[in-house]
Biopython code that builds the backbone (N, CA, C, O; Angstrom):
import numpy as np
from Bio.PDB.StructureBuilder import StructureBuilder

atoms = [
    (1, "UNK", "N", (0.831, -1.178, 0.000)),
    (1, "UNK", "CA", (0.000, 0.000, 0.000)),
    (1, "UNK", "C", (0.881, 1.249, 0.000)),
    (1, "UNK", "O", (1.033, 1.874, -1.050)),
    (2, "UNK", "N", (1.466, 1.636, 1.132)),
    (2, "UNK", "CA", (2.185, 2.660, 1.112)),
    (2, "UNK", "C", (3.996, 2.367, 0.770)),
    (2, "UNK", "O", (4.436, 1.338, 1.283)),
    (3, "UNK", "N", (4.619, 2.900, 0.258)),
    (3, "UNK", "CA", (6.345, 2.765, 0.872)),
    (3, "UNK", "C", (6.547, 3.299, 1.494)),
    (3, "UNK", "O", (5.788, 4.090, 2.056)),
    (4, "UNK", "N", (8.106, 3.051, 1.767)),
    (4, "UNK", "CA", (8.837, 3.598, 3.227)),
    (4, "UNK", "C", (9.401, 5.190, 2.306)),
    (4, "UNK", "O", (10.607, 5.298, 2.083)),
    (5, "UNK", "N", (8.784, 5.911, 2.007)),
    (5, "UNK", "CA", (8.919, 7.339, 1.880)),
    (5, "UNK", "C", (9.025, 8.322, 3.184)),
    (5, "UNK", "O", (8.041, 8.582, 3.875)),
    (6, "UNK", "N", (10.185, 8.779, 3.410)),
    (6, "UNK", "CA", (10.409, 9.493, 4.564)),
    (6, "UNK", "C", (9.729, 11.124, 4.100)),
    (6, "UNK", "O", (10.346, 11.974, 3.458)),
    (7, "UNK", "N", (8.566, 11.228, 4.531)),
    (7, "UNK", "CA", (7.867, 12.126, 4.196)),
    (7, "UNK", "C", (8.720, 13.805, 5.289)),
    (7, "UNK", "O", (9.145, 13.656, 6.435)),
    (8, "UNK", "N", (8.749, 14.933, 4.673)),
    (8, "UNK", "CA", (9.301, 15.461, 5.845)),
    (8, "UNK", "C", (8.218, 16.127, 7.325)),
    (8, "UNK", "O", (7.095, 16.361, 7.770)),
    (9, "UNK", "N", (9.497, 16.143, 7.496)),
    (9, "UNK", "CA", (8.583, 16.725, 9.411)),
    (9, "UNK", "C", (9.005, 17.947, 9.461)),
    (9, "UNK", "O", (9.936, 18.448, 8.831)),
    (10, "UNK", "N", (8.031, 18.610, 10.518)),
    (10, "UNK", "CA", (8.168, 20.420, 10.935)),
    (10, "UNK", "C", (8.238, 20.055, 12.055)),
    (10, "UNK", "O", (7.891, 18.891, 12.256)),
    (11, "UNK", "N", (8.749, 20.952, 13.334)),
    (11, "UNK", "CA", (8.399, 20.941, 14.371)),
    (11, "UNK", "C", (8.261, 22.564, 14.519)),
    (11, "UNK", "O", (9.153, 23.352, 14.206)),
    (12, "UNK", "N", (6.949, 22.931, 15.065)),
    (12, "UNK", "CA", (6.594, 24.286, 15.084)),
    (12, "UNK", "C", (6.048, 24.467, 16.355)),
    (12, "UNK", "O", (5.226, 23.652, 16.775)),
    (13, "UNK", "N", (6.615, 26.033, 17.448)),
    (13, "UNK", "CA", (6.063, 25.963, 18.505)),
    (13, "UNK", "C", (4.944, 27.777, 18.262)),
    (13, "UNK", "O", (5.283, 28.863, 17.792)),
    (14, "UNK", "N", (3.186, 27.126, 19.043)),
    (14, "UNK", "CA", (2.771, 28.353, 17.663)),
    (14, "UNK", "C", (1.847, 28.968, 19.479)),
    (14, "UNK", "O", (1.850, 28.225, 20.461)),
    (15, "UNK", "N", (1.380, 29.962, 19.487)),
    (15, "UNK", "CA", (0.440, 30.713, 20.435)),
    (15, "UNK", "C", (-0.699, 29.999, 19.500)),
    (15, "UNK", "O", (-0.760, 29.881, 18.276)),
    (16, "UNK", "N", (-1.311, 29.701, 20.226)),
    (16, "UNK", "CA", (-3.046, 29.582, 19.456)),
    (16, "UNK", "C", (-3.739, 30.959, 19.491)),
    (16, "UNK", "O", (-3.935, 31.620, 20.511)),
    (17, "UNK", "N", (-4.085, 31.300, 18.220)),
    (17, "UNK", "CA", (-4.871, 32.596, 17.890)),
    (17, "UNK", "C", (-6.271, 32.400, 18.412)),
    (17, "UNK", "O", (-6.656, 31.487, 19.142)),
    (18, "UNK", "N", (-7.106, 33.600, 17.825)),
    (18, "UNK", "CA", (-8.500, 33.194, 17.982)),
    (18, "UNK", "C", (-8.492, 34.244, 16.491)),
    (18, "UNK", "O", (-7.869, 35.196, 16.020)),
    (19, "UNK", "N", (-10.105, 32.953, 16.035)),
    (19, "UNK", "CA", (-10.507, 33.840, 14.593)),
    (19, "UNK", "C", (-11.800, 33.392, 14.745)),
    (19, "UNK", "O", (-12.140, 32.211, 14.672)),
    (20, "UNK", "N", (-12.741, 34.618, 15.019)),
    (20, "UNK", "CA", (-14.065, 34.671, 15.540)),
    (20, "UNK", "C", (-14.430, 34.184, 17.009)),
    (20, "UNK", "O", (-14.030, 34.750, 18.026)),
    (21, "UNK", "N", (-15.154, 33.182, 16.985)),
    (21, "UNK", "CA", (-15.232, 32.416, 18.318)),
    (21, "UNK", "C", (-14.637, 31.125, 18.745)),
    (21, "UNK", "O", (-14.842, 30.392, 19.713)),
    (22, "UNK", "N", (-13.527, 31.052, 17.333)),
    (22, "UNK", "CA", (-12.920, 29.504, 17.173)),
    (22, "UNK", "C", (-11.728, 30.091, 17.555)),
    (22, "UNK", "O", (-11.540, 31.307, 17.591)),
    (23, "UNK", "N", (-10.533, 28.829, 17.978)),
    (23, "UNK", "CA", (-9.021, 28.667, 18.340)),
    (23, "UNK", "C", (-8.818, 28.263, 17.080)),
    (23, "UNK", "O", (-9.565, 27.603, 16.357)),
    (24, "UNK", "N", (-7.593, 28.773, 16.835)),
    (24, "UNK", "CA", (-6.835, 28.372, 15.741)),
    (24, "UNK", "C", (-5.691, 28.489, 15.864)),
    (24, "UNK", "O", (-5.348, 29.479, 16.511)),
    (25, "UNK", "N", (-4.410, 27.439, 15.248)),
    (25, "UNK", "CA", (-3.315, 27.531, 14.885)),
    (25, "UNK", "C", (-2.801, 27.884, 13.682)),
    (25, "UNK", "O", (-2.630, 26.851, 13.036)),
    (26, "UNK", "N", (-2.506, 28.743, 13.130)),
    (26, "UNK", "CA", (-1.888, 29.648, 11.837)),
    (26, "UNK", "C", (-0.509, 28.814, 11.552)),
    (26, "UNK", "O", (0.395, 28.798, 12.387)),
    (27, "UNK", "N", (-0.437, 28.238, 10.510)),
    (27, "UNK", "CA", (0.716, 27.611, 9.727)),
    (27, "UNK", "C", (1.336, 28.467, 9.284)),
    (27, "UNK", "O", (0.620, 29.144, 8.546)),
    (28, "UNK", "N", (3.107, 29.105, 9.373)),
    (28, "UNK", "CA", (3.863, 29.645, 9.344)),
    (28, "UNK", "C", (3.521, 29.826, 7.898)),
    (28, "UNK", "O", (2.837, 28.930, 7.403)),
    (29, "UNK", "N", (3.974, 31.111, 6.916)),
    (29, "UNK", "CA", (4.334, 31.409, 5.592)),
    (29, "UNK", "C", (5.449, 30.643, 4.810)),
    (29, "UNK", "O", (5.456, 30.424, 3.599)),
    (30, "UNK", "N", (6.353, 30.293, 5.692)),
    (30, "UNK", "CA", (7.163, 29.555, 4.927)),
    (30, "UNK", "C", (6.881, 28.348, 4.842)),
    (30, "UNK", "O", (7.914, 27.738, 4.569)),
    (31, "UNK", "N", (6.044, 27.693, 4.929)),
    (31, "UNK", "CA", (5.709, 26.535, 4.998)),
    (31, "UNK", "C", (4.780, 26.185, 3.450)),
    (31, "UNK", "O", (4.911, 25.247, 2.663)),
    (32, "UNK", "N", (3.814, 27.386, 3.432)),
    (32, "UNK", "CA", (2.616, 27.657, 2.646)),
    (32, "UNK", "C", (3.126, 26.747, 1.408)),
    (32, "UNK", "O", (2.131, 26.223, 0.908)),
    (33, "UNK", "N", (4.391, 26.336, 0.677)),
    (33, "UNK", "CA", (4.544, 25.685, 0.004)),
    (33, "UNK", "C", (4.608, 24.015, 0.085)),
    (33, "UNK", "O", (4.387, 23.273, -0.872)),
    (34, "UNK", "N", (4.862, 23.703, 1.070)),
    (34, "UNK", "CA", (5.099, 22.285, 1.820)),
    (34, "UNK", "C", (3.640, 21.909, 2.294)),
    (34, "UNK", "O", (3.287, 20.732, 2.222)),
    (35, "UNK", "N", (2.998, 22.635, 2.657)),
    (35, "UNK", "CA", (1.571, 22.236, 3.099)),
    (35, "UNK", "C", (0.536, 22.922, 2.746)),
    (35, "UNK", "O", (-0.020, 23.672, 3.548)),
    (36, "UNK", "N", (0.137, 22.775, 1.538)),
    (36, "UNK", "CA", (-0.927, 23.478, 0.412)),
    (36, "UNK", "C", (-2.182, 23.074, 1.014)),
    (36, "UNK", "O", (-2.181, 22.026, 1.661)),
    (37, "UNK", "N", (-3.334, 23.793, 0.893)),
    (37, "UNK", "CA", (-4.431, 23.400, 1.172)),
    (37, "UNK", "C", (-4.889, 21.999, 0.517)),
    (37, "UNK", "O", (-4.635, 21.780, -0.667)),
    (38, "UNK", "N", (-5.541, 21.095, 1.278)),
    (38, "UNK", "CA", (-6.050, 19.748, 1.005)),
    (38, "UNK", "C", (-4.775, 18.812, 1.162)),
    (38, "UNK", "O", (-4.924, 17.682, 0.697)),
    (39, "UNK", "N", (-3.358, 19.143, 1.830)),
    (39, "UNK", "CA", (-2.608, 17.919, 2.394)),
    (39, "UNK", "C", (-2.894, 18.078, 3.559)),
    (39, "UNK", "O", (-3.126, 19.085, 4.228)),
    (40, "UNK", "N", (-2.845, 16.157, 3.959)),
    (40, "UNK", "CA", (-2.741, 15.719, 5.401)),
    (40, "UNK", "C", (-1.753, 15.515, 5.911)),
    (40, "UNK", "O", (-0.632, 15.120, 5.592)),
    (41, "UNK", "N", (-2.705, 16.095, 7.510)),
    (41, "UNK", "CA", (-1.057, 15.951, 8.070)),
    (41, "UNK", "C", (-1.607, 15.328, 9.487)),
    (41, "UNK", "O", (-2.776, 15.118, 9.813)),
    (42, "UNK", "N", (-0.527, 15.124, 10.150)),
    (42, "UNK", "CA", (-0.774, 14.418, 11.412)),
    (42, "UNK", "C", (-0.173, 15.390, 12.338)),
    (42, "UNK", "O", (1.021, 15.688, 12.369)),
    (43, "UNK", "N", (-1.284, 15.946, 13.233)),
    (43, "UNK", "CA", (-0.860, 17.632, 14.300)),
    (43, "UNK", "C", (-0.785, 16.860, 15.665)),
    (43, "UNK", "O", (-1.872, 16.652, 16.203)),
    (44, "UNK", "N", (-0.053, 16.565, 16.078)),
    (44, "UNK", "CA", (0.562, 16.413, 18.130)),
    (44, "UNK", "C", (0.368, 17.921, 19.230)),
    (44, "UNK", "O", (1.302, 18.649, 19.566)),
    (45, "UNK", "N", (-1.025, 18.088, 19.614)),
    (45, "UNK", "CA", (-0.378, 19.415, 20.359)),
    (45, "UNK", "C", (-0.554, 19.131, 21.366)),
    (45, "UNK", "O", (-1.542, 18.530, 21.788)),
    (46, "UNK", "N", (0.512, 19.560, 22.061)),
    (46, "UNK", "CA", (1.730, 19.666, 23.277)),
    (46, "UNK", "C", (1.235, 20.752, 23.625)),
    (46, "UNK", "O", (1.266, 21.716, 22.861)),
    (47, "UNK", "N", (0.515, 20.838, 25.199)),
    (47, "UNK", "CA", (0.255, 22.470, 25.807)),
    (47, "UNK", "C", (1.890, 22.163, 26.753)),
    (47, "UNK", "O", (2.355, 21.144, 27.263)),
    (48, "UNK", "N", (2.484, 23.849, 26.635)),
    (48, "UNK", "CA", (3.381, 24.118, 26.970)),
    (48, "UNK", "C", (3.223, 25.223, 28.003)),
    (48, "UNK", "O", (4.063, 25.229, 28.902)),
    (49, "UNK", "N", (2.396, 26.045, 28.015)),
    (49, "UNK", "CA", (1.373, 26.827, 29.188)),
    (49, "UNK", "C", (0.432, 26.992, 28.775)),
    (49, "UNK", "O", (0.088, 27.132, 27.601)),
    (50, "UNK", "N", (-0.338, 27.001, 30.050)),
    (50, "UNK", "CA", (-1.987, 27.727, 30.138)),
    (50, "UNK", "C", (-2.077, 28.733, 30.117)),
    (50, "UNK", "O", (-1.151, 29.254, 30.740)),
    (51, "UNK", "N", (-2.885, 29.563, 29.622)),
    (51, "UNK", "CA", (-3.375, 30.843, 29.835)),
    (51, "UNK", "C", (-4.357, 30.896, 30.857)),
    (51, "UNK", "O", (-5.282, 30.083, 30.848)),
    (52, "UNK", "N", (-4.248, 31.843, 31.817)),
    (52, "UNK", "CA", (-4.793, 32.308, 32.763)),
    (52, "UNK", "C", (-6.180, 33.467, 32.282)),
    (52, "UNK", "O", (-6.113, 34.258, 31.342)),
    (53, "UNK", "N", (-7.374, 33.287, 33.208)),
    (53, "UNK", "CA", (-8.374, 34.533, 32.775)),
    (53, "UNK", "C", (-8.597, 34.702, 31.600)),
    (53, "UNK", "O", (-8.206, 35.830, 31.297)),
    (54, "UNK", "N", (-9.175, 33.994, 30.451)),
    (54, "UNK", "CA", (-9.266, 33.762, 29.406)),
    (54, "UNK", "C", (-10.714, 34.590, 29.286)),
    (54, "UNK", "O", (-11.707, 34.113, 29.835)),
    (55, "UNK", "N", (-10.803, 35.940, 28.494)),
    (55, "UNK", "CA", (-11.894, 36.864, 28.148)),
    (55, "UNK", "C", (-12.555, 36.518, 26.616)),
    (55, "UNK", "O", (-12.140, 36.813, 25.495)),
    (56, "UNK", "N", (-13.815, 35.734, 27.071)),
    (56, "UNK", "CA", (-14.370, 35.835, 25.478)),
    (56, "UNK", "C", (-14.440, 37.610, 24.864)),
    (56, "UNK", "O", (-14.825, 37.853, 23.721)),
]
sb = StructureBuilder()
sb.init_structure("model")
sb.init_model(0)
sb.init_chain("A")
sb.init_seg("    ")
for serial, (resi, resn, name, xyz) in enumerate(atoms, 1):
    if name == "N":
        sb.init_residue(resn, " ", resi, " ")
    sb.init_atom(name, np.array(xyz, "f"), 0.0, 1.0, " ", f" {name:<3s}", serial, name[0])
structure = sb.get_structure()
């Protein structure tokens, strides 16, 4: 089915935005070529701190 294609890896450390009433993570610009809209990817997120008092 698949081969052993060493597909590449990012490791990116990102603030989660907000866009409207949703969280979002924004994929770096330099990337925009490596990860075009409609590729999959496999996302691991790692909280590294909490935010405190969080104001809708």
């Amino acid at each position: 089915m698949y081969k052993n294609i060493k597909m590449p890896q990012y490791i990116i450390t990102k603030k989660v935005a907000k866009h409207g009433k949703q969280a979002i993570i924004v994929i770096p610009r330099i990337l925009e070529n490596e990860l075009k809209p409609g590729t999959v990817v496999k996302l691991t997120v790692d909280v590294i701190k909490e935010v405190e008092n969080v104001s809708s």
